[in-house]
C-alpha positions in Angstrom: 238.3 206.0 87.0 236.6 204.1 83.9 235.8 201.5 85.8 234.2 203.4 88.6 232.0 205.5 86.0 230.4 202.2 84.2 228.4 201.0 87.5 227.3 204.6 87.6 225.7 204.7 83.8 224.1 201.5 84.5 222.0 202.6 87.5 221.7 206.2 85.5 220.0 203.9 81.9 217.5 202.0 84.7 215.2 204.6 85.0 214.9 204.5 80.9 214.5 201.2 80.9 211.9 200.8 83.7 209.8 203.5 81.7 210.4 201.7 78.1 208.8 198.7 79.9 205.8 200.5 81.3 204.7 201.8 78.1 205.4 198.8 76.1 202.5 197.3 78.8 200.3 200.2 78.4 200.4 199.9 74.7 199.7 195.7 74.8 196.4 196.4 77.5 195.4 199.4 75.0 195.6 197.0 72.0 193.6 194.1 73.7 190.8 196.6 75.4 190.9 197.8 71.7 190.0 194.3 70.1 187.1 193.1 72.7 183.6 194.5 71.4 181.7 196.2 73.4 178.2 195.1 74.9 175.7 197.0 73.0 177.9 196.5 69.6 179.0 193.8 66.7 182.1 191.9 66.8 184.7 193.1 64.2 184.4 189.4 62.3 180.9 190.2 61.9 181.4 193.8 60.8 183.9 191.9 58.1 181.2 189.4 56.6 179.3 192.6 55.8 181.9 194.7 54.2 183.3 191.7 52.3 180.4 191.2 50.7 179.8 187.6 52.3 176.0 186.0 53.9 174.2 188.6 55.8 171.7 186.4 56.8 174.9 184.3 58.6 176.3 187.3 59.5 172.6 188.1 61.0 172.5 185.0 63.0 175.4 185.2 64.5 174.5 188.7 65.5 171.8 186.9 67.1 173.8 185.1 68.8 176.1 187.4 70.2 173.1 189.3 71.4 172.1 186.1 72.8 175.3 185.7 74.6 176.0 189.1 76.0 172.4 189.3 77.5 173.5 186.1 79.2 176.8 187.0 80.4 174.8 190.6 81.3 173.3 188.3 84.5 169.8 187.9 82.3 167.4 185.4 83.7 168.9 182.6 81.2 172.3 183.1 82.8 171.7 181.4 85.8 173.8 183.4 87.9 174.1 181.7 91.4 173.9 185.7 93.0 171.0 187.1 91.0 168.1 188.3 93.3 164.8 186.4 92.6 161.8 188.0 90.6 158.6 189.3 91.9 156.2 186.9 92.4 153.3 188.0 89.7 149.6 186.7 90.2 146.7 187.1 88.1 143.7 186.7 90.2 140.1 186.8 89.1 136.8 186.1 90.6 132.9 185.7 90.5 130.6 186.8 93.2 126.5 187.0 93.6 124.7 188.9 96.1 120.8 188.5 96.9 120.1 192.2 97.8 116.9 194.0 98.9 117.5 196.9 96.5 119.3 196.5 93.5 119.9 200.2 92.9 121.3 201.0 96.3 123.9 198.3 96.1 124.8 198.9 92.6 125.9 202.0 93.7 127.5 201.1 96.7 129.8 198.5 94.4 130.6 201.3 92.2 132.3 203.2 95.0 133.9 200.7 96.5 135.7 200.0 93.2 137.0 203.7 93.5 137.7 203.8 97.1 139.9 200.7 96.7 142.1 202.1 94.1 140.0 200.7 90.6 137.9 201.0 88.3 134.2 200.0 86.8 135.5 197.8 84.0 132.2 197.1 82.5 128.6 196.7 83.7 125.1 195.6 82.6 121.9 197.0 84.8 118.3 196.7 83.7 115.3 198.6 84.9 114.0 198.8 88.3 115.0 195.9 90.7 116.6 193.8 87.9 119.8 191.7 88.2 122.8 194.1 87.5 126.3 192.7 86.6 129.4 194.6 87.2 133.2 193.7 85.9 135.8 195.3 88.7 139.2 195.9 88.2 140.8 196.1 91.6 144.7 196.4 92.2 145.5 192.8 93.0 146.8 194.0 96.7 143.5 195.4 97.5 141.5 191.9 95.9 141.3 190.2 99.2 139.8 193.7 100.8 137.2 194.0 98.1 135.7 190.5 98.2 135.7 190.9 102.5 133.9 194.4 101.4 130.7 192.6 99.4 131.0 190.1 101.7 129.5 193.0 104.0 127.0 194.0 102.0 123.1 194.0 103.2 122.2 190.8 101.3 123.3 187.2 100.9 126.0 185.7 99.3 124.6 183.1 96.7 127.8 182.0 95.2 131.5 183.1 94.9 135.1 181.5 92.9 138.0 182.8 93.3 141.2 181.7 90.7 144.7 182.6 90.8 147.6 182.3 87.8 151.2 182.8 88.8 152.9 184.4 85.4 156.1 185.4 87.2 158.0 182.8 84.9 156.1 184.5 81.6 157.2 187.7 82.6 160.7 186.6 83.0 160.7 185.1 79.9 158.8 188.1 78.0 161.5 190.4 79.6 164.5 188.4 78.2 163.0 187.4 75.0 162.8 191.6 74.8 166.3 192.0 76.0 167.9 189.7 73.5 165.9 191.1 70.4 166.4 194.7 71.1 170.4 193.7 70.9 169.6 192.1 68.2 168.5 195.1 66.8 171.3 197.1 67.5 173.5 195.0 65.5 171.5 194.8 62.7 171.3 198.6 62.7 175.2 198.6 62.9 175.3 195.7 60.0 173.0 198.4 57.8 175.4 201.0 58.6 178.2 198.8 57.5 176.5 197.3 54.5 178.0 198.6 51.0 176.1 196.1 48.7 172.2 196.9 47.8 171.4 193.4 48.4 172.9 193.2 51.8 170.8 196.5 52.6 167.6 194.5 51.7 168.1 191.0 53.3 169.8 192.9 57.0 166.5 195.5 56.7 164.2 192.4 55.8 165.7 191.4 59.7 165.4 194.4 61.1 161.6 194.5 60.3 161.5 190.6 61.6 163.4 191.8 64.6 161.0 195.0 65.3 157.9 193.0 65.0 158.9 190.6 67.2 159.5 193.2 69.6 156.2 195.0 69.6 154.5 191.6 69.9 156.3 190.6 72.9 155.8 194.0 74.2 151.9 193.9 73.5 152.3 190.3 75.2 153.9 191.6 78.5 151.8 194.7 78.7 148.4 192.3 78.6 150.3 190.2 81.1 151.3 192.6 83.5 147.9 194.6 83.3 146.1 191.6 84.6 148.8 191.1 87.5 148.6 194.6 88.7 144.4 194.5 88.1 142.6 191.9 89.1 139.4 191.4 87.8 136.3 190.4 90.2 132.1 190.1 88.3 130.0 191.0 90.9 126.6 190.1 90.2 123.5 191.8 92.1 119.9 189.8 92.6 116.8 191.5 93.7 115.6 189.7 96.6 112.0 188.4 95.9 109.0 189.5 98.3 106.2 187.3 99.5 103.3 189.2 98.2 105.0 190.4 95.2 106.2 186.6 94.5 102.8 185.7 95.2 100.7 188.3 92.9 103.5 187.5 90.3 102.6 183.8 90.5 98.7 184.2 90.1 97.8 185.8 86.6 94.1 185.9 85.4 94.7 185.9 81.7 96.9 182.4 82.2 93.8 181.1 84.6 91.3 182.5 82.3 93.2 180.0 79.1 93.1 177.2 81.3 89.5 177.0 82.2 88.9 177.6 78.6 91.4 174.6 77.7 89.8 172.7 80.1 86.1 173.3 79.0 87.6 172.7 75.1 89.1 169.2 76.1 85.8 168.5 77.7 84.0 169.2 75.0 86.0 167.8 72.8 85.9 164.4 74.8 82.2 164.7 74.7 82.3 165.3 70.8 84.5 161.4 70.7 82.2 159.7 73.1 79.6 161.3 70.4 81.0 159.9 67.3 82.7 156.6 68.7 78.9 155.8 69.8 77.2 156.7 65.8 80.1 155.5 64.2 80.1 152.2 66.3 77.5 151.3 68.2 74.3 152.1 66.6 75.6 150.0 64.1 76.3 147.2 66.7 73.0 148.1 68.6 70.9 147.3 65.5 72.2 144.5 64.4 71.3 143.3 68.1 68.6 144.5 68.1 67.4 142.9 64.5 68.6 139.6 65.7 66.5 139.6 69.0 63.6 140.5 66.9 64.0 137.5 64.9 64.7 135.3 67.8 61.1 136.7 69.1 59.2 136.2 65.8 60.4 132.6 66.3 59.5 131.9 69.4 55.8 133.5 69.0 55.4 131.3 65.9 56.9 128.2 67.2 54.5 128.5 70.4 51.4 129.5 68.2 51.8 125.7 66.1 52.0 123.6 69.0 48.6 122.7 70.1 47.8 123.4 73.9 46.7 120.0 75.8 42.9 120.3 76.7 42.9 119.8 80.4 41.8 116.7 81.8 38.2 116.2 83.5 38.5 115.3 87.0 34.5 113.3 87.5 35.7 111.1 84.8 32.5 110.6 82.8 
């Protein structure tokens, strides 16, 4: 009988058993889940650099770090995960375009609702009186960029020149995004180092990086907002020239006060060339002219008295008696 009731403890202890062994497991998974750190907080040896009273500005690096590392491991765009999905394509595109128009006015305003029926805005603009040139900035959703440039293409006038650029930022919005990622976990885990901080000079040199950290943020935030603006805007300078008119270019050409100088420049250079002929001839010829003139007097004299001394030859008498 003793030996039939021992089999029959065994199999009654099993249950026991099985369920001492199922909680021992429970308690070893609880205990490592309980020593990972989570992904938005500090590792517990960082946590102990604090409260011990050791570096915070090692204790702040490696925070830095970790941050680094759990944005990585998050699938971030420094990860290189084989399965992440590509990013947008982002392109800034800008442009310059002139238009000879017949009325300046009329197209101006034609340009200004075309910027609104495509979804923008007049960005800035610069119009004089009249039938002056007029220069207008458009921001136009960069979808829509193609469309508007086809649009003043269309436009009663001539197209006298036109650029078009594109940037592709996609890789600088990428790395803006990360750069944002990683720093605002930093940031978390300096917050949770200040929480943990006892000593006032660990307060001061983790806030000192909490400022760094925040600043760094906002610039990088200002950066990918400017960025971003320009890929979803593009920008496109229209500029509008009056188209000139015969008879106005020619009555624009001619103007009477400007004729009226020139004669009177002209008669002034004539007189005044008179006025050198004038004075070269005192200054240097009437000299010139009477010292010739002196000389052939004296050659004269000369010649009178030389002739007047030689005897004139009676002439001879021809019956030669």
């Amino acid at each position: 009988m003793r030996q039939n009731d021992t089999p029959r403890r065994s199999f009654r202890a099993l249950p026991q058993l099985l369920a001492l062994i199922a909680v021992v497991a429970i308690l070893a998974a609880c205990g490592q889940a309980s020593t990972g750190a989570a992904p938005g907080d500090v590792d517990s040896d960082l946590g102990r650099t604090v409260v011990d009273g050791e570096a915070p500005d090692e204790a702040a690096e490696a925070g830095e770090d970790a941050a680094a590392d759990r944005g990585r491991d998050a699938g971030g765009p420094e990860a290189g995960v084989p399965n992440a999905l590509p990013a947008e394509q982002r392109i800034i595109k800008t442009g310059e375009i002139a238009i000879e128009v017949e009325r300046v006015a009329i197209a101006l305003a034609r340009v200004r609702a075309l910027a609104v029926e495509l979804g923008g805005y007049v960005g800035d603009s610069q119009a004089g009186t009249l039938d002056q040139s007029a220069t207008l900035t458009l921001r136009i959703p960069a979808s829509r960029f193609g469309d508007a440039l086809i649009a003043l293409r269309e436009l009663d006038g001539e197209v006298m020149s036109e650029a078009t650029r594109e940037q592709d930022v996609t890789m600088q919005i990428v790395d803006l995004e990360a750069r944002i990622a990683n720093l605002e976990a930093s940031e978390a885990s300096y917050r949770i180092l200040l929480e943990r901080a006892e000593r006032i000079d660990d307060v001061l040199a983790v806030q000192s990086r909490l400022d760094e950290v925040r600043g760094q943020i906002e610039q990088h935030k200002a950066q990918l907002e400017n960025v971003t603006g320009q890929a979803d805007l593009s920008t496109l300078t229209v500029t509008l020239i009056p188209r000139p008119q015969p008879i106005e270019t020619q009555s624009q050409t001619w103007d009477p006060g400007a004729e009226l100088d020139r004669a009177i420049a002209s008669l002034v250079a004539m007189g005044q060339g008179l006025a050198s002929g004038l004075i070269w001839f005192v200054i240097v010829w009437v000299p010139i002219l009477l010292i010739l003139a002196v000389l052939a007097l004296v050659a004269l004299r000369g010649v009178l008295e030389l002739r007047r001394r030689v005897p004139v030859a009676a002439p001879r008498d021809g019956s030669g008696s």
